[in-house]
C-alpha positions as CSV (number, residue, x, y, z in Angstrom):
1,X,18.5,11.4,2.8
2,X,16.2,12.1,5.5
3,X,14.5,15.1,3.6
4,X,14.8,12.8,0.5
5,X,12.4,10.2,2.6
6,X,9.8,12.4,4.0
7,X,9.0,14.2,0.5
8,X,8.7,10.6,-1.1
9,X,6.1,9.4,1.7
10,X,3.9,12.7,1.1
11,X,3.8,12.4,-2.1
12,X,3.0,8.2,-2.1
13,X,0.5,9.5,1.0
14,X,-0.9,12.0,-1.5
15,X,-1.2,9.8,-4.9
16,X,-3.0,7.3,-2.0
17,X,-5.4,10.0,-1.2
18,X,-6.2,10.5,-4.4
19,X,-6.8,6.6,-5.2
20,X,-8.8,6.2,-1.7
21,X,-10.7,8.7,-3.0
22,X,-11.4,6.7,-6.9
23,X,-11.8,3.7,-5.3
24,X,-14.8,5.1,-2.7
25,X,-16.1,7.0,-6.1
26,X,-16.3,3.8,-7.9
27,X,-17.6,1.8,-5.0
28,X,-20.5,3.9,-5.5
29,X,-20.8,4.2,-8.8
30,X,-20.8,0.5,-9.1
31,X,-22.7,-0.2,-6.1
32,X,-25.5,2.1,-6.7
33,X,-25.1,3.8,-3.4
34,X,-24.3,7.4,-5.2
35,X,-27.9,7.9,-5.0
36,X,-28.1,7.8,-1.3
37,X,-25.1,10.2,-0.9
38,X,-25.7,12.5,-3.3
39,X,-29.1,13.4,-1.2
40,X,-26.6,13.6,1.4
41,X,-23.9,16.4,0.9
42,X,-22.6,16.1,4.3
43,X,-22.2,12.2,4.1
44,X,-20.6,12.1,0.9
45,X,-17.8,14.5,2.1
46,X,-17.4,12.2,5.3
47,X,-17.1,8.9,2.5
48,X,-14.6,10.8,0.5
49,X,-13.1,12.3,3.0
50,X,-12.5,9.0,5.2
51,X,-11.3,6.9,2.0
52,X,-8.9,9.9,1.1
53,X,-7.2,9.5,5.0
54,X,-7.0,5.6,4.3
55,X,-5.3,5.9,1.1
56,X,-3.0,8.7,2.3
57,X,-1.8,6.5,5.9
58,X,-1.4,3.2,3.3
59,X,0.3,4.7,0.7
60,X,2.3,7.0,3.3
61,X,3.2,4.0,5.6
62,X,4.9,2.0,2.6
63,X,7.9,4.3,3.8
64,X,8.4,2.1,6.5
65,X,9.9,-0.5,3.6
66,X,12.9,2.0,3.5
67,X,14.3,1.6,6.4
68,X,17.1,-0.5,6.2
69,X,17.6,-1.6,9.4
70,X,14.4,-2.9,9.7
71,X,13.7,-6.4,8.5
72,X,11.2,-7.5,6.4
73,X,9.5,-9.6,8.8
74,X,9.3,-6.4,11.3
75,X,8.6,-3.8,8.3
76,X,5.8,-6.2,7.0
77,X,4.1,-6.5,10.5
78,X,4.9,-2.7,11.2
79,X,3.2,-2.0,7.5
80,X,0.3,-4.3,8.0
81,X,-0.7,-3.2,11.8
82,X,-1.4,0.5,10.5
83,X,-2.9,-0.5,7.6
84,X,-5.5,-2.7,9.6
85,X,-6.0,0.0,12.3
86,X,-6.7,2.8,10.0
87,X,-9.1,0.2,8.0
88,X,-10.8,-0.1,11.0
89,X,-10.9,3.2,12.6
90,X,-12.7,4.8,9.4
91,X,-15.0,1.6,9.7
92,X,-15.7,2.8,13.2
93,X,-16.2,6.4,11.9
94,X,-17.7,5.9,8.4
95,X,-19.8,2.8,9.8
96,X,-19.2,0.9,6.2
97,X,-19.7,-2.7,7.4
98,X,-22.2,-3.8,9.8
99,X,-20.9,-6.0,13.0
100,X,-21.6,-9.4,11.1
101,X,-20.0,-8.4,8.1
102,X,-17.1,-6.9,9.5
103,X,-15.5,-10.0,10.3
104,X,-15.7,-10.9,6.7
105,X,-14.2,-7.7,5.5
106,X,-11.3,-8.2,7.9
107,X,-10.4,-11.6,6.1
108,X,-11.0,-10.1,2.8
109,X,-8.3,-7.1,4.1
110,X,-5.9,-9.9,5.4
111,X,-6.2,-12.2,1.9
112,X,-5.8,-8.7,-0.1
113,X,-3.1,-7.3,1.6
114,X,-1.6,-11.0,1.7
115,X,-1.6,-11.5,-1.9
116,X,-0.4,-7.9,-2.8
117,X,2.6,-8.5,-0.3
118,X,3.4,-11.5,-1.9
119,X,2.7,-10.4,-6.0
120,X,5.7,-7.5,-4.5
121,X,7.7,-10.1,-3.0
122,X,8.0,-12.1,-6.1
123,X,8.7,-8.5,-8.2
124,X,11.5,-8.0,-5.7
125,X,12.9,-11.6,-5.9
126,X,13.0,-11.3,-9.3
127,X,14.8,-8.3,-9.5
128,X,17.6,-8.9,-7.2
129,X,17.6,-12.2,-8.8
130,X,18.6,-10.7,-12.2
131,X,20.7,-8.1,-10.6
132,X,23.0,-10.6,-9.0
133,X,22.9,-12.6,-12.3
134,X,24.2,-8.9,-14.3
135,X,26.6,-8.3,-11.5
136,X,28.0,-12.2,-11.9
137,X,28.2,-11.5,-15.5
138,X,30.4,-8.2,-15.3
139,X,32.9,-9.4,-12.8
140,X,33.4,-12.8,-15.0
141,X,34.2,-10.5,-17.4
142,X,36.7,-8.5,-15.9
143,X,38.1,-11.7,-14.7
144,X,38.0,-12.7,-18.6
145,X,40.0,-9.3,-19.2
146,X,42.4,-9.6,-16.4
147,X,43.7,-13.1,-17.3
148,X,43.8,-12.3,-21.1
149,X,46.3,-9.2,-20.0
């Protein structure tokens, strides 16, 4: 199990490397600040490289959600606290926001992260909703069988 749970968290940390590194690409593309990168070789490898190691802790941390004998409350907080600090550790390095406009990112991070915790919640809910609704229906069916016998 153990093995099992370490070779799914590097390859979510991976496939988040990978989509740290799409989003930065797109980010420039779409923010026109390719053409100040691309004059800068070094830079661009520090962008890429940076959005790669913040999509490879995210994606890697989501682990945490396996443990079983954590609760959600403590899993969420645990999830969200290295999430945040690697946000703002490559802000520190990669200076992306300025001082002023840090703050704002922060409470864009917070409303994101919010809203895809709860869009997985509700997945979730739904899910063991309909599972308990599939299990309900077999045993009322064995029940059927057993008093039928």
């Amino acid at each position: 199990m153990k093995k099992e749970l370490i070779s799914k968290t590097i390859i979510r940390a991976l496939i988040g490397a990978i989509i740290g590194i799409g989003i930065s690409v797109a980010i420039c593309l779409f923010s026109g600040s390719y053409r100040g990168i691309i004059n800068h070789p070094g830079a661009f490898v520090a962008q890429m490289t940076g959005s790669a190691l913040l999509g490879f802790v995210n994606m890697g941390a989501m682990s945490i959600y396996k443990i079983e004998s954590w609760g959600l409350l403590r899993t969420t907080v645990t999830h969200f606290v290295i999430s945040l600090t690697s946000f703002l550790l490559a802000n520190a390095v990669l200076d992306w926001f300025s001082r002023n406009a840090m703050v704002i990112a922060i409470i864009i991070f917070v409303l994101v992260y919010f809203l895809i915790w709860l869009i997985q919640y509700l997945i979730w809910k739904k899910e063991v909703r309909n599972l308990n609704n599939e299990l309900k229906n077999m045993i009322s069916k064995e029940e059927e069988g057993d008093q039928h016998e």
